[in-house]
Each structure stands twice: as structure tokens, then as C-alpha cells.
N, C-alpha and C positions, 0 to 999 in steps of 0.2 A: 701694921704696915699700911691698907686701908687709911685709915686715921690720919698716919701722917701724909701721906699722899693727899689726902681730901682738903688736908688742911693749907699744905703747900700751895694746891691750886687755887682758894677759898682767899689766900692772903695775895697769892697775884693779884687775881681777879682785884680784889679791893684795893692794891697798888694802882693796876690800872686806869682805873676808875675816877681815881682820885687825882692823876696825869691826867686823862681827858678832861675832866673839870677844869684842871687849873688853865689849860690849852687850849680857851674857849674861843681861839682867833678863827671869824669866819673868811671865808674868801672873797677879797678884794679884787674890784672888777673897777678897773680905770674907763674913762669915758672921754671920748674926745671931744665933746662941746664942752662948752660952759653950760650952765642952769640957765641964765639967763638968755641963753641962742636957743636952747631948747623951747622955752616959754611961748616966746616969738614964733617961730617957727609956723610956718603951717600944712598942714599935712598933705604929702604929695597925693594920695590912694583914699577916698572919702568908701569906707564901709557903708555898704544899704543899709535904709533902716531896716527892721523885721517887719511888716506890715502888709505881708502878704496873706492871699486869706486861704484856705485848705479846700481844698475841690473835694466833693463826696465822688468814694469812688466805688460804689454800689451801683450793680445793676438792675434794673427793675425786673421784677420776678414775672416768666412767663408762664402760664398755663400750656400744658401740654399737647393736649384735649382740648379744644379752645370751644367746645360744642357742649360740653359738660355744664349741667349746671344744677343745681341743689335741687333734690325732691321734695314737692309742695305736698304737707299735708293737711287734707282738709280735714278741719275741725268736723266732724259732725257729731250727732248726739251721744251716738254709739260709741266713737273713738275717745270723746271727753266724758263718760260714765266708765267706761275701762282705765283709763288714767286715773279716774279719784282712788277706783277703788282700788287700783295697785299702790296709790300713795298711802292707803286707808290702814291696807295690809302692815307697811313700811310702820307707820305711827303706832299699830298696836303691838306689832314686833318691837319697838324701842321703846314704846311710853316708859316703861321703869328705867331706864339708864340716864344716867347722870350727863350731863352736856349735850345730851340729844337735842336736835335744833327743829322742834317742835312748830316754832311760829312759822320758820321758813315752809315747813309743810303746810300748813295751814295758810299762806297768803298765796301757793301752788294752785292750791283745791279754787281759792277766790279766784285768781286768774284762769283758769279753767271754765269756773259756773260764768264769770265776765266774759267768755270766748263764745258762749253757746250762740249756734245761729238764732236770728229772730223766727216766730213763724207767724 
């Protein structure tokens, strides 16, 4: 029963189908000029070109705190002989691993000894 059922609906279906195919007339829409009054024609309503330009609409970031300002630290001998040697530490903690970025420490340690005051 199924079956025939499935089947009955199965051969509409493709009746149908096979109607709309054949019925392929779209919808006809008359026009009251001619082609050639159209051509002519000119247009009552002229559209802006696009050529305008986008205004940024970000505001400019204020400081809070407007008294705030970054702590200077001075280089001196002591503070850059603590620095190597914490980088020193870092290098012989890693020297065995693999993608360890070795030189970057090592041009640290140069800009540091480059840092020292003169005496």
C-alpha cells in the first residue's frame, strides 16, 4: 500500500513537472511608450554620483590621569650587570631546546654593555 501510494504521488509529481515545462509563458508587462520616446527621453530626477568621502568617526583617546607619566630607569652599572645576569640564567636554562632564540639574547646582553654609562 506504501508503494502504491509513493508511486501515485512520484507520477503526479512528474506529470506536473512536465506541465510546467511545457507552460513556460512568462508574464507579459505592456508598456506605454514606445522604445524610441524612451530613448529620447530625459530624465526628470538626475541620482548623485557616490563620491562622497567617509568621515572617521573615532575619538581621540584621553588619558585619565593626565599627570601620569612612565618611570625612568636609569641605566647604571648595577642595574645592567643584574639584567645580563638574569638573561645569562634564561640562556643556560634553554641552551638545549630546540627553537630557542639564542641570538635575540645575545644582541639583549650587546645592548645592555652599549647602555653602560661612560666614566
Amino acid at each position: 500500500m506504501k508503494n502504491l501510494f509513493a508511486l501515485v504521488a512520484l507520477v503526479c509529481f512528474c506529470f506536473s513537472a512536465a506541465i510546467a515545462q511545457d507552460n513556460n509563458n512568462t508574464s507579459v508587462t505592456q508598456t506605454s511608450a514606445e522604445s524610441d520616446a524612451l530613448l529620447e527621453a530625459t530624465p526628470t530626477k538626475v541620482a548623485p554620483v557616490s563620491t562622497s568621502t567617509t568621515t572617521r568617526k573615532m575619538k581621540e583617546a584621553k588619558r585619565i590621569d593626565a599627570s601620569y607619566q612612565r618611570p625612568v630607569i636609569e641605566m647604571t652599572d648595577e642595574y645592567i650587570d643584574n639584567q645580563i645576569a638574569e638573561i645569562r640564567k634564561v640562556m643556560e636554562a634553554n641552551k638545549e631546546k630546540d627553537g630557542f632564540n639564542l641570538s635575540g639574547y645575545q644582541k639583549r646582553i650587546k645592548y645592555l654593555e652599549s647602555r653602560r654609562p661612560n666614566k
